[in-house]
C-alpha positions, 0 to 999 in steps of 0.5 A: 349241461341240461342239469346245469341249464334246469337248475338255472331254471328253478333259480329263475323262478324261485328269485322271481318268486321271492322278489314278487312276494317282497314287492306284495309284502311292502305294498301291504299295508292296514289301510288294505282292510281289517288288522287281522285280515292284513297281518294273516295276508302278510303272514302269508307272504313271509311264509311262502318268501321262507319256503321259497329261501328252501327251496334254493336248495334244489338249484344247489348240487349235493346239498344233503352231504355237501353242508354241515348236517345240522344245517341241512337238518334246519333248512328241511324243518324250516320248509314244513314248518312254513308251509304250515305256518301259510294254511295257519295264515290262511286260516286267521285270513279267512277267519278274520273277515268273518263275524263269528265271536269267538274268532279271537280264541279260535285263533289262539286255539290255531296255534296249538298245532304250530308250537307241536309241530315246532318242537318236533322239527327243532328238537331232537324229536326230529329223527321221527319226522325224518332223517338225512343221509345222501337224500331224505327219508320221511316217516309216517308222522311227516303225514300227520304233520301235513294232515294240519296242514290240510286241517287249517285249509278244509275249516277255512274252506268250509267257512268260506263256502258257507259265506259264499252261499248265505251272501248275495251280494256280487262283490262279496261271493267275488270274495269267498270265491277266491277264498274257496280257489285257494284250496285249489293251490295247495292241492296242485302244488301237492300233486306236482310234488309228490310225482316231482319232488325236486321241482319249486311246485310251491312256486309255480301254484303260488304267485296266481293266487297271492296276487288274487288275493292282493286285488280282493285287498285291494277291491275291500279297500275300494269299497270300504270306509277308512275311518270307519271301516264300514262298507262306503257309499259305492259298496252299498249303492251296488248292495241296494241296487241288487237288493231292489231287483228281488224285492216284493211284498213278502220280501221287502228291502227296509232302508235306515238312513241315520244322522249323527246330530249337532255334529258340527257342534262336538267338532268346533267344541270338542276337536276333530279326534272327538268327532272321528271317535264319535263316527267309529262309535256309531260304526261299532254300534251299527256294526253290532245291530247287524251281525246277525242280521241279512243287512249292510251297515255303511257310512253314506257321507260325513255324519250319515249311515245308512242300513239296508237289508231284507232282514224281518223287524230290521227297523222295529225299535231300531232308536232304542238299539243303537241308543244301548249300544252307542251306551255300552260304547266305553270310548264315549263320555257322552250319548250322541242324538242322532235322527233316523229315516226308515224306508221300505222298498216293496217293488222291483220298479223302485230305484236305489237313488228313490229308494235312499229319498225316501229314507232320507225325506224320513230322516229329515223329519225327525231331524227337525224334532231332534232340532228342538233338543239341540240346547239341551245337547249344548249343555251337555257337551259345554259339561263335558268339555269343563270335565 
């Protein structure tokens, strides 16, 4: 009878779990961060919905002799196999919030493990894994097999904790913190397997920290641009602010205000879709101008950006940066003009919202130089729209 009442108990947990991770996985959406970033998380949760699938084999009586061999056979290769798809997931999530270059071949480097893996656990090649009679017997190589496992989620701590010491940025360390914790998970539910094998562990470690994952997806949405995908106004109103209050002489904070120029013109002669494809091009320009620099790129509102950081010669011919990279940009047929305002912040006692006047008093400035262009840039859109 007490087995009876446990068993109930695991099947409890196990379809709440699977049930909560459906309801993730349907919320889950692109909207909620990078393509990557969201497809590794969703990865994820098909992941941990797979094993929890498994794991139901705890609440069946006799499932190693009461079903076909191969059955059983499949539904215990399955389980590792998804466990190592999770620390791969969770290795493309960390990854993919990161500005490393090489990302994309890492990635696919990644997936060597995986397909080794597959084919020792649905191939023949299996008997060396393990083997079933009354219960499983596992050889040294299921140790190997886990050692992947744990070899994803070291790199990706590593990364996540090199992150969160360079970053000063309170939402940001929020974030590779919650990267690091997640180390944590696998560990625990490893430790509770290994002195309770018939228990769900995975279920017990796993749903604190899928949910925390799900509200940093949720805090990056808040705080990032939509179109754009660049920090928003509020993102780089928190960074600008923290900035200030260490700012000196020796370490002064610059601040770029940038205006895409005569925008409302390639809007009424070209369309919205030009427009949006104007704005993502100075997000991508922006974005490489940055990347490996102590700054913040954002979209501060309409047709405005704004840069800020303690980056030295973050501003030393910043025009004739973003002018190579919008010309790179294959998307565009045409070089926008845009007007820049630099600012730099020296004292602590500087506010964030004086701090963006100045930069943005600056701006204006060169705007009306810009202004003086503007029938020159008609000609050039007029050409554009006949081609």
């Amino acid at each position: 009878m007490t087995e009876d009442r446990i068993r109930l108990f695991y099947l409890l947990i196990i379809i709440i779990a699977i049930m909560n991770l459906g309801i993730l996985y349907s919320k889950t959406n692109e909207n909620l961060g990078n393509k990557r970033e969201v497809g590794a998380f969703k990865g994820m949760l098909l992941s941990f919905m797979t094993y929890s699938l498994v794991d139901l084999r705890l609440v069946v009586t006799d499932f190693y002799t009461g079903f076909p061999r191969l059955f059983v056979l499949f539904v215990m290769g399955t389980g590792f196999f998804a466990m190592m798809c999770s620390c791969y997931f969770w290795f493309v999530y960390v990854l993919s919030s990161t500005r490393i270059k090489s990302k994309v071949i890492l990635i696919h480097i990644a997936k060597i493990p995986l397909l080794l893996v597959a084919l020792a656990l649905y191939t023949p090649f299996y008997t060396h894994v393990y083997t079933v009679t009354d219960e499983p017997t596992f050889s040294p190589l299921l140790s190997v097999i886990l050692m992947f496992d744990y070899v994803y989620l070291i790199i990706a701590t590593a990364i996540s904790i090199k992150k969160y010491i360079q970053v000063k940025n309170r939402l940001e360390r929020k974030k590779y913190s919650g990267q690091i914790f997640y180390i944590l998970f696998y560990t625990a539910s490893g430790y509770i397997m290994g002195y309770f094998l018939n228990i769900p562990a995975i279920e017990f470690c796993m749903m604190p920290v899928v949910l925390k994952l799900f509200v940093d997806l949720q805090d990056s949405r808040i705080y990032t641009d939509a179109l754009t995908k660049l920090d928003n106004r509020r993102r780089i109103d928190e960074y600008i602010y923290q900035e200030i209050s260490t700012c000196s002489k020796e370490k002064p904070l610059t601040v770029i205000m940038i205006d895409v120029d005569f925008f409302k013109s390639i809007n009424d002669m070209l369309g919205h879709d030009e427009g949006d494809a104007v704005l993502v091009a100075f997000s991508t320009a922006l974005t490489n101008i940055t990347v490996s620099k102590y700054a913040r790129a954002a979209r501060w509102g309409g047709d405005e950006f704004l840069i800020a950081g303690k980056e030295k010669g973050l501003a030393d011919d910043f025009k004739d940066k973003l002018i190579k990279e919008l010309e790179k940009n294959k998307e565009l047929s045409f070089v926008p003009h845009f007007s820049v305002g630099v600012f730099t912040c020296t004292s602590s006692d500087t506010t964030t919202k004086q701090a963006i006047a100045e930069a943005d008093a600056q701006l204006y400035k060169d705007k009306e130089i810009q202004h003086k262009k503007y029938e020159g840039f008609q000609n050039q859109i007029r050409e554009k729209k006949l081609k």
